[in-house]
N, CA and C of each residue as an Amber inpcrd file, in Angstrom:
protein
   675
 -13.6070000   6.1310000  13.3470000 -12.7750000   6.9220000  14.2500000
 -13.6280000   8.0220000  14.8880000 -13.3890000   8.1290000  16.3820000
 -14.1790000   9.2870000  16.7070000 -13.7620000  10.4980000  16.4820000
 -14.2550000  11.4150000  16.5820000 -13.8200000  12.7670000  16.3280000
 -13.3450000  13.2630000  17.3500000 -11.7130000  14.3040000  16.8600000
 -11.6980000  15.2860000  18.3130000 -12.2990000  16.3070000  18.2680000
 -12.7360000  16.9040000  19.5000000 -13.6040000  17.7540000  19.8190000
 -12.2210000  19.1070000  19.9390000 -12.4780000  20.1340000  19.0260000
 -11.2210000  21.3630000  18.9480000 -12.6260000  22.4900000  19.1840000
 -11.8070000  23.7700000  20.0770000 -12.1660000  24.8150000  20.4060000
 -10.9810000  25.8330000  19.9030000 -11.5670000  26.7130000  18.9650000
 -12.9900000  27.1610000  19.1550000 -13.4360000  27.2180000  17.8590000
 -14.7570000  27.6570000  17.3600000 -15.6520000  27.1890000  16.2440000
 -15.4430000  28.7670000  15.3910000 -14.7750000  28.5410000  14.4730000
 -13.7220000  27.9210000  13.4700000 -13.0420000  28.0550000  14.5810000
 -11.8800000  26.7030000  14.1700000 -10.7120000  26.8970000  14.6320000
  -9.3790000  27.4700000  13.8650000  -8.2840000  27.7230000  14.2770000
  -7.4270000  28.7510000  13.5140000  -7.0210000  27.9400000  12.5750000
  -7.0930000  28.5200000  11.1980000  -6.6520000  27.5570000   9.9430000
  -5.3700000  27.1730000  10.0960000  -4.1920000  27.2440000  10.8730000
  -3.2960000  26.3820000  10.7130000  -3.1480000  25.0770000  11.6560000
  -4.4400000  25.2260000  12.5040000  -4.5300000  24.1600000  13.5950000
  -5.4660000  23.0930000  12.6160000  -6.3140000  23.2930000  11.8290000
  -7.3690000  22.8100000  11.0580000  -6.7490000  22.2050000   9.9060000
  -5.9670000  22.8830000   9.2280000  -4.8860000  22.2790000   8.3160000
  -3.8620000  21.1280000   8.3060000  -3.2830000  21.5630000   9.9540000
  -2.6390000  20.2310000  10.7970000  -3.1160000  19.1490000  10.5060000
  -4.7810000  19.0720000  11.4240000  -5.6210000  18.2820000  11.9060000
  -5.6030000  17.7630000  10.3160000  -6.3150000  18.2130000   9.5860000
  -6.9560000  17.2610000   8.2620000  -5.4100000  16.4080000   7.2460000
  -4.4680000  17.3780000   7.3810000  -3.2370000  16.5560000   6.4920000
  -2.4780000  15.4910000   7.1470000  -2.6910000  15.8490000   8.6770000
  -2.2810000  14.7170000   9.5050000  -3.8320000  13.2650000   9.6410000
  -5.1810000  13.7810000   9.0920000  -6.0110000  12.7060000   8.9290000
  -7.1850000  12.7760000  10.2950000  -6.9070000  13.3260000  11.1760000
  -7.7840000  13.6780000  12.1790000  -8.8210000  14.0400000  12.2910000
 -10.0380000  13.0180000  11.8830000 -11.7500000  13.2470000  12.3830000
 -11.8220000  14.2260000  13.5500000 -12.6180000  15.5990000  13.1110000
 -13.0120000  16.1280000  14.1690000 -13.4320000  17.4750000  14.1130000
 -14.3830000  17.7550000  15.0410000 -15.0030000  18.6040000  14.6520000
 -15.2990000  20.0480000  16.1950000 -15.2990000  21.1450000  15.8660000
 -14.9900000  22.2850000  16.2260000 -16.4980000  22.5640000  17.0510000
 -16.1470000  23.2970000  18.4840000 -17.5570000  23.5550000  19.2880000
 -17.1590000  25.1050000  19.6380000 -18.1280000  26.3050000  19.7220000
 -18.3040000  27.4630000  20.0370000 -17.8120000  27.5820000  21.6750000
 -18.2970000  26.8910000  22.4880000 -18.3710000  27.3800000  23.9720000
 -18.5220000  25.4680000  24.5310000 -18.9460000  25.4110000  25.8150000
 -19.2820000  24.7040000  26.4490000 -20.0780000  23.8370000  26.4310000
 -20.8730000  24.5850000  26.3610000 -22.2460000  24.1310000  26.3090000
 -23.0630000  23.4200000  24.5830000 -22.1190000  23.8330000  24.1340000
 -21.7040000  22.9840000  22.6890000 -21.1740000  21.2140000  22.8140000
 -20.3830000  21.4400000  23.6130000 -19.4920000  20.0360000  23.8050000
 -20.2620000  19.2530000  24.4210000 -21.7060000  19.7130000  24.8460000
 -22.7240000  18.5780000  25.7790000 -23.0310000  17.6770000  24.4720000
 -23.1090000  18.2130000  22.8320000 -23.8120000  16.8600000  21.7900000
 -23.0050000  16.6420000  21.2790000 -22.5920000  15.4960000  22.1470000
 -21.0130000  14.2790000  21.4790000 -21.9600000  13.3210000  20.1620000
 -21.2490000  13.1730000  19.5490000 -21.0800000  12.1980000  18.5510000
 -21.6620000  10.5740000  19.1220000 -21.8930000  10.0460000  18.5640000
 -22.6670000   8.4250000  19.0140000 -22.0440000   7.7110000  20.0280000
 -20.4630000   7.6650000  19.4250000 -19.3970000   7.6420000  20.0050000
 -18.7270000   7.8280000  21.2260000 -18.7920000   9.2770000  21.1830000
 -18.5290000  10.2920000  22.3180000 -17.0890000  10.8330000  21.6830000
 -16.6180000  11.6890000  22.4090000 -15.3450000  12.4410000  21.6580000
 -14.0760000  11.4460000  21.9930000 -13.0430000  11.4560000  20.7760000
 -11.9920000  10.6830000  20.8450000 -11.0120000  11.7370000  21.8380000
 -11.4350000  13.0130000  22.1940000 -10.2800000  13.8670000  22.9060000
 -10.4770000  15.6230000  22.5730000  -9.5930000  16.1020000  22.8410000
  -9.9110000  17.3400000  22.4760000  -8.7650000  18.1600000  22.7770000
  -8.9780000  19.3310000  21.5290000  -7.7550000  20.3740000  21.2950000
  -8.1880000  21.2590000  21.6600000  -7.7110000  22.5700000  22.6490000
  -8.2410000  23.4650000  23.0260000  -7.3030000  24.5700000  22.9450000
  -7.6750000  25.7780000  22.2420000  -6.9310000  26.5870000  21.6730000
  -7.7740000  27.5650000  22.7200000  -6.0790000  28.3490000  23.6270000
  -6.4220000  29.2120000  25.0240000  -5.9280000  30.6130000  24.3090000
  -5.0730000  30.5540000  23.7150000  -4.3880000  31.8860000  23.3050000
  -5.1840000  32.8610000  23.0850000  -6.5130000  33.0610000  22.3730000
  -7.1740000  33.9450000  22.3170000  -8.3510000  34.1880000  23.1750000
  -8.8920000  32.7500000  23.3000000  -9.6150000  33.6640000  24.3990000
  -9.6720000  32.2220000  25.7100000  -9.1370000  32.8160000  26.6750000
  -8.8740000  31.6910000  27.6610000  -9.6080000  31.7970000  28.4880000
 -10.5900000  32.7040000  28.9690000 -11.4710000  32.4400000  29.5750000
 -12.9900000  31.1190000  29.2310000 -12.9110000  30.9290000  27.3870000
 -13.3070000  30.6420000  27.1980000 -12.8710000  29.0860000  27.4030000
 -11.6190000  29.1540000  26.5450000 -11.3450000  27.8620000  26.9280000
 -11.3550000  27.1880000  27.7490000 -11.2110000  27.5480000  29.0720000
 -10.7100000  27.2470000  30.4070000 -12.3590000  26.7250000  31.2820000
 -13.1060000  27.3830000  30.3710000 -15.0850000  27.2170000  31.1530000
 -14.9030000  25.3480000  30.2020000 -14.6310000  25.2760000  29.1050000
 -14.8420000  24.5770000  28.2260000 -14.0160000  23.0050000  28.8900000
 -12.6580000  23.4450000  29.4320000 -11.9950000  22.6100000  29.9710000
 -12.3410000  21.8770000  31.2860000 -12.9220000  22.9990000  31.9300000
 -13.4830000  22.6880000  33.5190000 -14.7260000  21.5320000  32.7110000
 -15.3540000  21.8740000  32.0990000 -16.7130000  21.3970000  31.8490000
 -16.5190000  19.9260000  31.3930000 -15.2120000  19.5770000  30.4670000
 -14.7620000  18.1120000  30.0700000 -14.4320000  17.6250000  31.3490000
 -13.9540000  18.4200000  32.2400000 -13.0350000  16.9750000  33.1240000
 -14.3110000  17.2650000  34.5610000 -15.6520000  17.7520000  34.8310000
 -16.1880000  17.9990000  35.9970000 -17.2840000  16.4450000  35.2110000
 -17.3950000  16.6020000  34.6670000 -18.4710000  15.3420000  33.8140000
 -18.1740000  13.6160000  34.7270000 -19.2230000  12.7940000  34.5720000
 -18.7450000  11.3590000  35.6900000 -17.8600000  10.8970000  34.8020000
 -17.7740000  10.9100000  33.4430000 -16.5280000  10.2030000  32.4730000
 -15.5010000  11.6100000  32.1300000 -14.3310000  11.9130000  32.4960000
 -13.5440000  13.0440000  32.3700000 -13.2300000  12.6440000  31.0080000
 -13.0800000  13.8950000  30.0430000 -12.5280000  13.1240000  29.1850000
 -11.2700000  13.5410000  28.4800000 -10.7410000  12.4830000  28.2590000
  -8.9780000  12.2750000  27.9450000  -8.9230000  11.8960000  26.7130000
  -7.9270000  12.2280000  25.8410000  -6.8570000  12.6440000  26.3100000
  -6.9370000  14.2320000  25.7630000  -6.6690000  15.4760000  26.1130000
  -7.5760000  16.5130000  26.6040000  -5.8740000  17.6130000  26.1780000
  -5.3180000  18.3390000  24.9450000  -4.5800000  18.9640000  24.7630000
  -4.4410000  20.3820000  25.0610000  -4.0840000  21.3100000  25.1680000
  -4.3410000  22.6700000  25.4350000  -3.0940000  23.5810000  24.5690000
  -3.7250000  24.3190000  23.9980000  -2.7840000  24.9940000  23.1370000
  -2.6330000  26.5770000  23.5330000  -1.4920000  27.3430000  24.1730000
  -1.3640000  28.3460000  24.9960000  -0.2120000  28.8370000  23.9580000
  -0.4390000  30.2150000  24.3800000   1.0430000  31.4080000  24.2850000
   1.4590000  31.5550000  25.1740000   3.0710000  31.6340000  24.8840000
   4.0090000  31.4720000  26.0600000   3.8230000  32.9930000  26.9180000
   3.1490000  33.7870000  26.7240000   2.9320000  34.4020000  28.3870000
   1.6580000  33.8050000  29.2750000   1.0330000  32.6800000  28.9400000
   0.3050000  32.0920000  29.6510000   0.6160000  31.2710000  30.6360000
   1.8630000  30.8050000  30.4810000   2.7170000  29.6460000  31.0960000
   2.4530000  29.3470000  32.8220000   3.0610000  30.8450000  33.3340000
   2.7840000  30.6870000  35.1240000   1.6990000  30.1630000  34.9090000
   0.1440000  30.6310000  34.2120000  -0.8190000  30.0320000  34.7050000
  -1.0010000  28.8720000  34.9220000  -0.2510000  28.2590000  33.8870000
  -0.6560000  26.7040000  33.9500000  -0.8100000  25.7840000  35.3700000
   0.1080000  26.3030000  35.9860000   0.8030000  25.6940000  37.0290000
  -0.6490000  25.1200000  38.0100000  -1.1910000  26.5420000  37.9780000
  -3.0340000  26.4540000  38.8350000  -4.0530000  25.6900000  38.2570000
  -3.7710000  25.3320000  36.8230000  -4.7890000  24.2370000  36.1750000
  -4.4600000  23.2670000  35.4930000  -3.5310000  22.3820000  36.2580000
  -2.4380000  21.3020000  35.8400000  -3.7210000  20.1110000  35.6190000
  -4.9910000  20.0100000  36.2250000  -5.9440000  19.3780000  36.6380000
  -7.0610000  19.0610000  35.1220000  -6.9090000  20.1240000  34.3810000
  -7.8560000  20.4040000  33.3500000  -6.9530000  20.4620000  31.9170000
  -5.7630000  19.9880000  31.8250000  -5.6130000  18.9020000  30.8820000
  -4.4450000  18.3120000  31.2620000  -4.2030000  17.5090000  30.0790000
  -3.0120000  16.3980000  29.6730000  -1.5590000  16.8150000  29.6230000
  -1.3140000  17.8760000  28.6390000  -0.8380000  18.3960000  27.8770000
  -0.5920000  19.2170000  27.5280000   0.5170000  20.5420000  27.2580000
  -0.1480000  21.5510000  26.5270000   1.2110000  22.0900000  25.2750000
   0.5320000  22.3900000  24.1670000   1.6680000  23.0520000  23.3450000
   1.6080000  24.6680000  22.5410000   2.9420000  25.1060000  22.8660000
   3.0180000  26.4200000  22.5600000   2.3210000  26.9470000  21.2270000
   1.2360000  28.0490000  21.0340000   1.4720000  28.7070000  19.9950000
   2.4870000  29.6380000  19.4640000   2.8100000  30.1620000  18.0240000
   2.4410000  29.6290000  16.9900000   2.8570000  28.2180000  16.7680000
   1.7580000  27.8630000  16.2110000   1.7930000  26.1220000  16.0900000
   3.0780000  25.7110000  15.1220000   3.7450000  24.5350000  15.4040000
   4.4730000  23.9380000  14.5950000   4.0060000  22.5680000  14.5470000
   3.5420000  22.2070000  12.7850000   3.3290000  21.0980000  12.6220000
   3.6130000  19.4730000  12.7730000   5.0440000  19.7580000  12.9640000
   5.4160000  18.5890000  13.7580000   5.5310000  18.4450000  15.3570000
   5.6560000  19.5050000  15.5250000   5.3180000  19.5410000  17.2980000
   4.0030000  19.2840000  17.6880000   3.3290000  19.3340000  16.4500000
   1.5660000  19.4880000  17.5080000   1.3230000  17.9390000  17.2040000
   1.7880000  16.9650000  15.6130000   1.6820000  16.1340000  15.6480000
   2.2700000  14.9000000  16.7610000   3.5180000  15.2360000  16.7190000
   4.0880000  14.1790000  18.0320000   3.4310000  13.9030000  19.4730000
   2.6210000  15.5620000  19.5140000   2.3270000  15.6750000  21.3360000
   0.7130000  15.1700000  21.1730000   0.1960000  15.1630000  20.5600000
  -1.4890000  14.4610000  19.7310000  -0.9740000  12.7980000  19.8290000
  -0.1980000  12.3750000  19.3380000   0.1130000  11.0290000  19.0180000
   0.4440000  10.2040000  19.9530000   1.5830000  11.5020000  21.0920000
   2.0490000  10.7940000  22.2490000   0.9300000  10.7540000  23.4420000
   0.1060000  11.5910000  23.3020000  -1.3620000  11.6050000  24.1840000
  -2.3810000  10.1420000  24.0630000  -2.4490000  10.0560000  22.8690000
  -3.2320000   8.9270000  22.3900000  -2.2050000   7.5410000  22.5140000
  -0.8760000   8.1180000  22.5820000  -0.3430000   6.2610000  23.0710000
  -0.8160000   6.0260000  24.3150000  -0.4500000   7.5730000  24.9030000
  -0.1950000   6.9650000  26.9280000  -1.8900000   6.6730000  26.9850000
  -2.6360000   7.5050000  26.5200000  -3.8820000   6.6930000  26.8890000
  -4.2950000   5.5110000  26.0870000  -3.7560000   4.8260000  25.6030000
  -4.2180000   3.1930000  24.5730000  -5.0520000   3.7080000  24.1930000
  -5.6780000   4.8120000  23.2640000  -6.4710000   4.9410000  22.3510000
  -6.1130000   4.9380000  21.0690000  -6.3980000   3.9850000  20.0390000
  -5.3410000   3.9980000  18.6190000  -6.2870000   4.5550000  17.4610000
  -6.1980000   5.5430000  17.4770000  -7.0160000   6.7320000  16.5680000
  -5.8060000   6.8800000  15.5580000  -4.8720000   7.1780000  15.5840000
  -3.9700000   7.5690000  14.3300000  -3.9070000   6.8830000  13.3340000
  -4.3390000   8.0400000  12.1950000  -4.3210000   7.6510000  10.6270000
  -3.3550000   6.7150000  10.5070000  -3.4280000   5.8510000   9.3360000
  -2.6890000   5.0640000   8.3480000  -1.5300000   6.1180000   7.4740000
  -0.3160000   6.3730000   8.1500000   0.7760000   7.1370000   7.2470000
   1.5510000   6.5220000   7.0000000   2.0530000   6.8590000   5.6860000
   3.3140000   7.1270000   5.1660000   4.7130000   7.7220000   5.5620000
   5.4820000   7.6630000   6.3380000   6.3800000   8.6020000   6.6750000
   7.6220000   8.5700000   6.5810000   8.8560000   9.4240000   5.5590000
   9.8800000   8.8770000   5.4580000  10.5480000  10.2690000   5.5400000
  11.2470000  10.7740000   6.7160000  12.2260000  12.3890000   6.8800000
  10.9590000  12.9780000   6.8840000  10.9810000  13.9930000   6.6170000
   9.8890000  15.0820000   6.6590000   8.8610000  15.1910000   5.6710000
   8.8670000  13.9540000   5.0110000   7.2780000  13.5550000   4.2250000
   6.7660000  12.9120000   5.1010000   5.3330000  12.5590000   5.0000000
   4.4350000  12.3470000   5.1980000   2.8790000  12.3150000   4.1210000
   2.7400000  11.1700000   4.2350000   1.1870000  10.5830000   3.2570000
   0.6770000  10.0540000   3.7020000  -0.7170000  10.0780000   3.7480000
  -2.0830000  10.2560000   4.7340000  -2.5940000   9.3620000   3.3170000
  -2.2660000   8.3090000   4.0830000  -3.1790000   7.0270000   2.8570000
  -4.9240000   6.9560000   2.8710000  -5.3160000   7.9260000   3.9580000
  -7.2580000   7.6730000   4.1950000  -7.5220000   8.9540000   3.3470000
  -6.4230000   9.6660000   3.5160000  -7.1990000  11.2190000   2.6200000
  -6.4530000  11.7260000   1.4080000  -5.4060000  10.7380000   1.0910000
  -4.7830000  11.0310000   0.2370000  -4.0930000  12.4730000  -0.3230000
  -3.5030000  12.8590000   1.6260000  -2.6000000  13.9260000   0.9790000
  -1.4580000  13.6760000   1.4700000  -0.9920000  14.5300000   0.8980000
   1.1280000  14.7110000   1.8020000   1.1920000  15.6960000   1.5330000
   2.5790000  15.7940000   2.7550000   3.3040000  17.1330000   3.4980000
   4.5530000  17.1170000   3.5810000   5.6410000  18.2230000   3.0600000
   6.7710000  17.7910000   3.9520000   6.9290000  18.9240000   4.4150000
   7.5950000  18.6740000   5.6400000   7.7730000  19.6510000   6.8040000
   6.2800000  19.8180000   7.2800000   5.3760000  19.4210000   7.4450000
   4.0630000  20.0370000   7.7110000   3.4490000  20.8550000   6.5220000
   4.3570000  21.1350000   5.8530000   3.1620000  22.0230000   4.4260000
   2.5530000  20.8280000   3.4900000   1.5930000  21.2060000   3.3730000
   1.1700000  20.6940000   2.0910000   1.5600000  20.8170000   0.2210000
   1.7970000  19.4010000   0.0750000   1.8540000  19.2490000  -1.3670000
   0.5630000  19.1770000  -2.0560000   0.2640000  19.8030000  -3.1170000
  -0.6530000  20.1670000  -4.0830000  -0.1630000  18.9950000  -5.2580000
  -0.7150000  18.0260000  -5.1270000  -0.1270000  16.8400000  -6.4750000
  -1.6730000  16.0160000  -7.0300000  -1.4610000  15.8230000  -8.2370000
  -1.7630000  15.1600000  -8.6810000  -2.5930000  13.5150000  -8.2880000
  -3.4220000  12.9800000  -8.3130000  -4.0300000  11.8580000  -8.5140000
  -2.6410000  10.6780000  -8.5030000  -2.4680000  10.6850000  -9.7040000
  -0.9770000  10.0600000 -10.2170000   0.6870000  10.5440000  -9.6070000
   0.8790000  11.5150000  -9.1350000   1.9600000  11.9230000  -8.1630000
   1.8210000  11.6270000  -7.0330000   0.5400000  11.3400000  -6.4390000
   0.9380000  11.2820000  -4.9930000   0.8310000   9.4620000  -5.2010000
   0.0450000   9.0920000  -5.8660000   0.2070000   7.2970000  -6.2210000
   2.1750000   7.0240000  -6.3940000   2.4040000   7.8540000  -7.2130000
   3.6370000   7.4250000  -7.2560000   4.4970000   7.6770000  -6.3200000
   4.2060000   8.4400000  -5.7080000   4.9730000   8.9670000  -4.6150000
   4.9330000   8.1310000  -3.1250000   3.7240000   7.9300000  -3.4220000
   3.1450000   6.7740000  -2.1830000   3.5270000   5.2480000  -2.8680000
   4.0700000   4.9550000  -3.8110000   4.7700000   3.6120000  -3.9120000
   6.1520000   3.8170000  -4.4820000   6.6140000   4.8520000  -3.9460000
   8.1190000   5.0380000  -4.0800000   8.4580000   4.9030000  -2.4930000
   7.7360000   5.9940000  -1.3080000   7.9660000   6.1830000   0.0620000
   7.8860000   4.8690000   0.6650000   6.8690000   4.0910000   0.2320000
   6.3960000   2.7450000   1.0560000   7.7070000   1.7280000   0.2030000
   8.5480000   1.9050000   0.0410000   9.6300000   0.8640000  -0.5980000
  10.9660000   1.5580000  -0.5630000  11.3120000   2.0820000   0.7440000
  12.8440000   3.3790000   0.8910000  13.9000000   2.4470000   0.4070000
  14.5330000   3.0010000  -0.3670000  15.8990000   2.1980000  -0.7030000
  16.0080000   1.4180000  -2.0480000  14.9530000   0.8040000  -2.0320000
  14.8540000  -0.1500000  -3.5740000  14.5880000   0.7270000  -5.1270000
  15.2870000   0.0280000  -5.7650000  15.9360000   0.7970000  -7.0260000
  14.3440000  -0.1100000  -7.9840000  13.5600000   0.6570000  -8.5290000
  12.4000000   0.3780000  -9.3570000  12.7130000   1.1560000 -11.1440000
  12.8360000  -0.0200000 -12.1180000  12.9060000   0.2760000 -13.2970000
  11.3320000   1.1950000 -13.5960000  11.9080000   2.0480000 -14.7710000
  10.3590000   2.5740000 -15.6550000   9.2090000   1.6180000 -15.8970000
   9.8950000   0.4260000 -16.7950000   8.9030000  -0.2530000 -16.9840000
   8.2260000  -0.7210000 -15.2970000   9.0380000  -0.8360000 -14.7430000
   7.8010000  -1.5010000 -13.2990000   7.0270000  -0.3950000 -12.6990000
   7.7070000   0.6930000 -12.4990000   6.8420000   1.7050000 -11.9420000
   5.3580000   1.9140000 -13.0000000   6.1200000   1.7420000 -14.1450000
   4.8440000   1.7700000 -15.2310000   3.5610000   0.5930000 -14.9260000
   4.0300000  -0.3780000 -14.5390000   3.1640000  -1.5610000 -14.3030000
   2.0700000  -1.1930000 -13.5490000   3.2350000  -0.7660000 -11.7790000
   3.2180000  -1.1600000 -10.4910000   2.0320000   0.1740000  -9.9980000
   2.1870000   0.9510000 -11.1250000   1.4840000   2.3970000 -10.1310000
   0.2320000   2.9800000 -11.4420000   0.6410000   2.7000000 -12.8840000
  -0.3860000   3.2720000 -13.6620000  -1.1700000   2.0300000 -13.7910000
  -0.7750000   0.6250000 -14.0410000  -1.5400000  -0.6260000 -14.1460000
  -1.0410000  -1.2480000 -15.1760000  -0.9590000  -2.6730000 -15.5720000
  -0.5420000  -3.4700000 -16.7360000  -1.3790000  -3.2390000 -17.7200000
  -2.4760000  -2.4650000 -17.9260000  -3.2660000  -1.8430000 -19.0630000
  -3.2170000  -0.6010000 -19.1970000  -2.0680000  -0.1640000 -18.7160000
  -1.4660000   0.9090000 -19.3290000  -0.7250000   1.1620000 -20.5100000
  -1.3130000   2.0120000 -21.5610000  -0.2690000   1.9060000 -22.7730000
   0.9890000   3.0820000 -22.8980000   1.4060000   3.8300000 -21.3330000
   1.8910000   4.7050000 -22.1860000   3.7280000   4.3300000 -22.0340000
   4.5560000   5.2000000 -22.0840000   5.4740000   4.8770000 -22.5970000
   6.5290000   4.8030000 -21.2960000   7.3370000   5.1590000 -21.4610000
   8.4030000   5.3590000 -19.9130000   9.1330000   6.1890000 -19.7830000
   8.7580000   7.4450000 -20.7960000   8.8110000   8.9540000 -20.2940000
   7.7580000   9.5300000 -19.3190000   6.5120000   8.8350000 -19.6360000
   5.3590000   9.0380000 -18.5280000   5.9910000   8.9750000 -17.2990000
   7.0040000   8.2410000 -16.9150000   7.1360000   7.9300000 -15.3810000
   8.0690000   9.4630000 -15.3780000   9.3290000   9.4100000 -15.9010000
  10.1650000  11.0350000 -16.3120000   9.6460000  12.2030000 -16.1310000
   8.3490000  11.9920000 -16.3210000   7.5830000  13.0420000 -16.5170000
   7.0910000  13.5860000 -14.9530000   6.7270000  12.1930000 -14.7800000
   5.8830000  12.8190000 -13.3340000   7.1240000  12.7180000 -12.2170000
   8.3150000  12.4070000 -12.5390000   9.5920000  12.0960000 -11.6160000
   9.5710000  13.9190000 -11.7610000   9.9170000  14.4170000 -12.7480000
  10.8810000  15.9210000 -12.6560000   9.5610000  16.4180000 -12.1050000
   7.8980000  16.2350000 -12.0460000   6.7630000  17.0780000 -11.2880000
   6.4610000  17.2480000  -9.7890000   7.4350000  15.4730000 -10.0830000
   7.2660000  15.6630000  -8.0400000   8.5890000  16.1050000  -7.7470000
   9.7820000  15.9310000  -7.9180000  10.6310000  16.7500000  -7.6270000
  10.5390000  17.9030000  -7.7070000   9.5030000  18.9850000  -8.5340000
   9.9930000  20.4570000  -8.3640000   8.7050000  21.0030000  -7.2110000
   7.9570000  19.8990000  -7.1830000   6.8000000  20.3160000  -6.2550000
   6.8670000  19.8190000  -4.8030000   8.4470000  18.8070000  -4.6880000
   8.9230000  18.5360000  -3.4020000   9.7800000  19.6470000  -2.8330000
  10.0790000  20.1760000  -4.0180000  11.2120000  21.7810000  -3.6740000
  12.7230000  21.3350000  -3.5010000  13.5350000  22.4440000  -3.7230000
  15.0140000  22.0100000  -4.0610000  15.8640000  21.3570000  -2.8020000
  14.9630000  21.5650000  -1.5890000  15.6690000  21.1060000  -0.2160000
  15.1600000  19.3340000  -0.0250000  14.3370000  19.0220000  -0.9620000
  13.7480000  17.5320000  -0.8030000  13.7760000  16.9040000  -1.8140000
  14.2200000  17.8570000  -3.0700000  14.0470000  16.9330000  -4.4690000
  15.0290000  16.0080000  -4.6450000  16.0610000  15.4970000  -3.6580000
  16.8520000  14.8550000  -3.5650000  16.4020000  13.3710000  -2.7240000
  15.3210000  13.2870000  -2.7030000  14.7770000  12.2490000  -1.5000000
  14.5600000  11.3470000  -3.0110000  13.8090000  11.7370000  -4.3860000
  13.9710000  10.9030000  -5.2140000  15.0280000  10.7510000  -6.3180000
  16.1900000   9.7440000  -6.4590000  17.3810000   9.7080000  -6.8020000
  17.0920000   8.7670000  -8.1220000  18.1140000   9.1920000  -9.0160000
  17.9850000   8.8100000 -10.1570000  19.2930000   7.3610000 -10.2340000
  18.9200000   6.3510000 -10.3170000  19.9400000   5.2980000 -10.8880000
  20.0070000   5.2980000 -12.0910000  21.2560000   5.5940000 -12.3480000
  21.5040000   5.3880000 -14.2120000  21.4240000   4.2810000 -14.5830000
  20.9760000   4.2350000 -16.0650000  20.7500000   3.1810000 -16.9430000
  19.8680000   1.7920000 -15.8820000  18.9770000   2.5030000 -15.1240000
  18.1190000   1.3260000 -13.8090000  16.5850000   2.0440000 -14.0260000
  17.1510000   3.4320000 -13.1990000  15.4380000   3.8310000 -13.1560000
  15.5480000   4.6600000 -11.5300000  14.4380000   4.6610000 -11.0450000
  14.4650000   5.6330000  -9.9610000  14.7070000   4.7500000  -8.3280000
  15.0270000   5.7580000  -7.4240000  14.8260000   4.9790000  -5.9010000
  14.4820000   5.6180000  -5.1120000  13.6230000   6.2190000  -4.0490000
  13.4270000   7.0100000  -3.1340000  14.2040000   6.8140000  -1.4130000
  15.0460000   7.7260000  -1.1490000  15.0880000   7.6610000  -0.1110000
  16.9480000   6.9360000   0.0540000  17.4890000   6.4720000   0.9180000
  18.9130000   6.1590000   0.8940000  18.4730000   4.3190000   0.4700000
  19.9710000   4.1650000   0.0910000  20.1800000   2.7270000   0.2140000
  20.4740000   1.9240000   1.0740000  20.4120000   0.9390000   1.8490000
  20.9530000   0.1650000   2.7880000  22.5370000   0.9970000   2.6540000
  23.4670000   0.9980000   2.1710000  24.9590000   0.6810000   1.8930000
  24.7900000   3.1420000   2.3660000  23.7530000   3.6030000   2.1760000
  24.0870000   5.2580000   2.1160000  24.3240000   5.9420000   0.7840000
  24.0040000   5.2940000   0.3190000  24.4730000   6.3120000  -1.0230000
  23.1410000   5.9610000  -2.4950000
């Protein structure tokens, strides 16, 4: 995957945080004249954060799209008293979304950039309501925050999400997610059920549902309930 090219070098840790839990190769340039040593590749696109300093950005933007290959698909990330401006440099990007960033807003308008241009860069996810699991980097989010789990929680969690609806006994989850040379018991699964529920939080710990005398299910049933 190529990398997107994000301004400015660091970029703001909640734009960087986005980028890596959503799975996004890519890497951060100072100025302009930075963005001349592309990758082998060349850049898959680029995020450009104007809010703080837009003069900068804006040299950085001219400089992607004056090049014989312009390059697309080309985001711009502004504060809403920047807005009139836009209107005068509709030319020098794609796109643009409001700061402070919201994680699902920045993901949709990244994703919907890369459809309209047929470039298929987007990670391998998981996604069921406001989770999300990033099967290349092995994290998840819901709502855009990050979950802090376990090796074994997010395995289980990632073969509970990838199967919404279906009711999985202890013993299979025991099979299906620790391995058939597993010796331990089928409180092990109990165990890590009540860890990801309190680390999904009380507004999501309901996404994994308990069937009595069955075992667990993530997510609704065909029938709703």
């Amino acid at each position: 995957m190529e990398p997107l090219l994000v301004y400015p070098d660091p970029p703001p840790p909640e734009l960087a945080q986005c980028l890596d839990l959503d799975g996004w190769a890519w890497k951060a340039v100072a100025n302009a004249d930075a963005a001349a040593d592309e990758p082998d590749d060349g850049w898959a696109g680029a995020v450009v954060v104007a809010d703080a300093d837009p003069e900068g950005a804006f040299a950085l933007c001219r400089r992607l799209r004056k090049v014989e290959t312009p390059l697309q698909p080309l985001l711009l990330l502004v504060g809403g008293g920047q807005l009139a401006d836009l209107e005068l440099r509709d030319d020098l990007f794609d796109d643009f979304c409001l700061t402070p960033l919201r994680p699902a807003e920045l993901r949709a308008r990244i994703e919907h950039l890369f459809a309209r241009s047929g470039r298929g860069t987007r990670p391998d996810l998981v996604e069921y309501g406001p989770l999300a699991l990033n099967l290349e980097t092995y994290q998840a989010a819901v709502d855009g925050e990050p979950l802090d789990l376990t090796y074994m929680e997010y395995e289980l969690l990632r073969f509970l999400a990838a199967h919404p609806g279906k009711v999985f006994t202890r013993e299979t989850l025991l099979s299906r997610v620790w391995g058939y040379d597993y010796y331990g018991g089928a409180r092990t699964v109990d165990v890590h059920i009540r860890r990801l529920r309190a680390k999904l939080g009380e507004e999501h710990a309901g996404l994994i549902h308990t069937v009595r005398s069955v075992g667990y299910r993530f997510g609704q049933s065909r029938w709703g309930v």
